[in-house]
C-alpha positions, 0 to 999 in steps of 0.5 A: 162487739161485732160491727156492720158496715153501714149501709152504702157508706164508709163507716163500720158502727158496733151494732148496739147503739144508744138511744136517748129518747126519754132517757136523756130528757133530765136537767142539769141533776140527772147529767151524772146519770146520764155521763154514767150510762154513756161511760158504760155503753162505751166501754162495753164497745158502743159507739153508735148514739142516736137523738132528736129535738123532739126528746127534750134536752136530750141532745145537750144531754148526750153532747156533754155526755160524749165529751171527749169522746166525741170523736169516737162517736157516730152521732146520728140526730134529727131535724123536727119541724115543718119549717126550714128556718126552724130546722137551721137552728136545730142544725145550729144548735146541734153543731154545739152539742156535738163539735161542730158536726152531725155524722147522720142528720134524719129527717125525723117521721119525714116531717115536710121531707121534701123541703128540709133535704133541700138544705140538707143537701147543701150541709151535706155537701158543706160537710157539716153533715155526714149523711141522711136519712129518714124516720118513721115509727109507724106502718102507716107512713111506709108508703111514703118512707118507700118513696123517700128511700128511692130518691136516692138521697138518703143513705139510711132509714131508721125504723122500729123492728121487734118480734111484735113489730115487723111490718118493716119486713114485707117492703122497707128492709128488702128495699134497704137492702137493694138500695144497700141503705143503712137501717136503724132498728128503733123499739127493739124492746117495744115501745117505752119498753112494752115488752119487758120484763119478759118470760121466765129466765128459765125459758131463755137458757136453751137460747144462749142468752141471760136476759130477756132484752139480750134475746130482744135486741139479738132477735133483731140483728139475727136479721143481716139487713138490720146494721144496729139498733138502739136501746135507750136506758137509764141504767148502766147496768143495763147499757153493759148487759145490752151490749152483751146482744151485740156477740156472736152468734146470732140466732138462726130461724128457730130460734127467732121463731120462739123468740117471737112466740115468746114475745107474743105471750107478754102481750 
């Protein structure tokens, strides 16, 4: 699996993350699922993981997922809540989950951004953070992200990037890219996986892909700027076949261009 390097930092991550959102949020009867999903992403090359307080359980669910593996991992989560104090114990919390440290704390949909970077800072200098970013899954909060981005005080954003979605690439990607910000893409298959199941295989042949979420999360890393998306899955089938999107070569103009048509046909 090809890796970028992310961003202004010094970490290189596979561009195929994992995400957890709706995937990890089980009990204690669907951990096996779950270790069995983070066992397939892995193998296949995937090191970048991604969650959030607002999933639920998810995080206890990935911590006990990575294991041993934890070192392994680029773990990017997120502070959800309007309250500083509120957002210290999720910190706290997720220093359990994961080893005593977060490699990439997002403010998640910039909820009250201004006050909780005031204390990330201060974790980010401590070292139990690694860096920062913001999230924002909606066009109407791109103004304000914008503004986020030139604080120069974060060094990633993660944002939903797919054929239907590209709102992200009138301001916000060449504004990561003059900024040399790291840049999540979240809902490469659309939101809760809307553009699935797709076209008939048959059309996909010519692309050089066997799926159609292969051809879904390439379209998105054709784009250089982009540095790895995240996928959520419940299936380790499909955590292998994912992976699989994270080859060369990428897809040049023409064929995103029919990807997106293709795309804007299941609808």
């Amino acid at each position: 699996m090809e890796v970028r390097r992310f961003g202004k930092t010094d970490v290189d991550v596979p561009v195929i993350g994992l995400g957890t959102w709706l995937t990890f949020d089980v009990g204690p009867s669907g951990q096996r699922n779950a270790n069995s999903v983070a066992d397939a992403a892995f193998a296949a090359g995937t090191r970048f993981v991604d969650s959030s307080p607002m999933y639920g359980r998810a995080e206890h669910v990935l911590g006990s997922a990575l294991g041993e593996r934890r070192d392994e991992a680029f773990v990017a989560t997120k502070i959800w809540t309007r309250s500083p104090e509120e957002g210290r114990e999720q910190l706290r919390q997720q220093l359990d989950h994961f080893a005593g440290r977060v490699d990439l704390e997002q403010v998640h949909n910039l909820v009250a951004w201004k006050r909780q970077l005031a204390w990330l800072e201060d974790e980010r200098e401590a070292g139990t953070i690694r860096f920062l970013g913001a999230t924002h899954y909606s066009a109407s909060a791109f103004d304000e992200l914008e503004q986020v981005m030139r604080t120069g005080r974060i060094e990633a954003i993660q944002i939903p990037y797919n054929p239907v979605e590209r709102d992200v690439e009138r301001r916000i990607l060449p504004l990561a890219e003059e900024l040399d910000l790291g840049v999540i893409a979240m809902r490469p298959l659309g939101g809760e996986g809307a553009l699935l199941p797709g076209p008939d295989p048959a059309k996909l042949a010519p692309l050089g892909v066997e799926t159609w979420a292969e051809a879904l999360l390439e379209w998105a890393l054709s784009d250089p700027r982009v540095h790895v998306v995240i996928p959520a899955t419940s299936d380790p089938d499909h955590a292998r076949a994912n992976a699989r999107a994270g080859r060369l070569p990428w897809f040049g103009p023409d064929e995103r261009e029919v990807i997106g048509r293709l795309a804007a046909s299941t609808r």
